[in-house]
C-alpha positions as CSV (number, residue, x, y, z in Angstrom):
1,X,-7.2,-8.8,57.9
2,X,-5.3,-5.6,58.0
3,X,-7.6,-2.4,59.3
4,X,-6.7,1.1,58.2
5,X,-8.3,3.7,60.7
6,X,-8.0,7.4,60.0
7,X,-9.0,11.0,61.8
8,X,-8.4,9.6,65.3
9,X,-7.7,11.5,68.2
10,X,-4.7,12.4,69.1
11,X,-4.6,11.1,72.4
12,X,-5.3,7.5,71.1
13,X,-2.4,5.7,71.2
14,X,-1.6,1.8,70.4
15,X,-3.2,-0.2,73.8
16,X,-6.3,1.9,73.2
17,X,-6.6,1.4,69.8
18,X,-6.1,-2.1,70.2
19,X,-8.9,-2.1,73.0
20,X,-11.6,-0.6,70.7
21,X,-11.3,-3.4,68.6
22,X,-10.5,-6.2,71.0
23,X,-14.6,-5.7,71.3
24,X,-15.1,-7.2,68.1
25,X,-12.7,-10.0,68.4
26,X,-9.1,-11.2,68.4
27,X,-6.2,-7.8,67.7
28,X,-3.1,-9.4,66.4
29,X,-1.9,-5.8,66.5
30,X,-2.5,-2.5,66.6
31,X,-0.2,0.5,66.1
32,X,-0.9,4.3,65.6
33,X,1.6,5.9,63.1
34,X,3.4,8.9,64.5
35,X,6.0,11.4,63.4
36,X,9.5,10.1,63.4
37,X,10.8,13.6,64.8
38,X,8.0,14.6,67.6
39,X,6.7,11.8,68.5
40,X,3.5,12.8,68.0
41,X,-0.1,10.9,66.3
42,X,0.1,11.5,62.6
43,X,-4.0,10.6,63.1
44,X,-4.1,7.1,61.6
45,X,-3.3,3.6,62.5
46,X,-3.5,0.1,61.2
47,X,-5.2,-2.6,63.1
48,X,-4.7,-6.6,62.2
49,X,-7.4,-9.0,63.2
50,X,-6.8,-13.1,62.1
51,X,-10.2,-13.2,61.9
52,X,-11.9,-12.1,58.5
53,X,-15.7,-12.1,60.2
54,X,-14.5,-9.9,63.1
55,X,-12.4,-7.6,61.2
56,X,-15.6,-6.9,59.0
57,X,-17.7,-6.7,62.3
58,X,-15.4,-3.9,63.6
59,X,-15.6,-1.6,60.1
60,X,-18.9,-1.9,60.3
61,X,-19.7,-1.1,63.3
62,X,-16.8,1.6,63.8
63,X,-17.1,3.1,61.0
64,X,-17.9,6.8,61.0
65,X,-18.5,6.3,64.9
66,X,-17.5,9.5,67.1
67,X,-14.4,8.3,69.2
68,X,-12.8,10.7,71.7
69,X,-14.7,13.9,69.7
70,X,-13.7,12.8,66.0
71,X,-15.7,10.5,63.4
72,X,-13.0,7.8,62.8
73,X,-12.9,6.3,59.0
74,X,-12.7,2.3,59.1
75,X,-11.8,0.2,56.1
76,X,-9.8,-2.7,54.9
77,X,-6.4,-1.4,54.3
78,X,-4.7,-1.7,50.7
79,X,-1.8,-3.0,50.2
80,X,1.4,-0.5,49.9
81,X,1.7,-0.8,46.2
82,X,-1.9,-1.2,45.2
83,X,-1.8,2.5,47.1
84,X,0.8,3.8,45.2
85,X,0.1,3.0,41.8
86,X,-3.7,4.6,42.3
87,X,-1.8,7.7,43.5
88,X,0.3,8.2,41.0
89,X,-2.6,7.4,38.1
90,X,-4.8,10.1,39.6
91,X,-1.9,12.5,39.4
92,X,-0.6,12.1,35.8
């Protein structure tokens, strides 16, 4: 399952990302977006866990927890497209 985590720290980067939820279970992956120019955390990432039953195990229990000073959001992540068209029906 793919994991969408938002309003993390800034000084979170990928391995400890991918160590939060390695207590839950197996991380496939896990990669915090930056900017393409400074290098810096945009403040979201994506997290993939094989296993359905541990990916739900982390959103619950990381959801709206306080990591590094900021309440993280945890959810399943949409797909690109399923994204996109809700943005654009919401603005027209």
């Amino acid at each position: 399952m793919n994991i969408f985590v938002a309003n993390l720290s800034f000084k979170i980067q990928d391995q400890g990302l991918q160590k939060i939820f390695e207590q839950y279970g197996e991380v496939s992956s896990a990669k915090v977006i930056t900017d393409r120019e400074t290098g810096r955390s945009k403040g979201y990432g994506f997290v993939e866990m094989p296993s359905d039953e541990d990916a739900l195990a982390a959103i619950r229990a990381l959801d709206g927890r306080d990591l590094e000073g900021k309440a993280v959001v945890v959810k399943q992540a949409r797909p690109r497209e399923e994204f996109k068209d809700s943005y654009r029906k919401s603005r027209y």
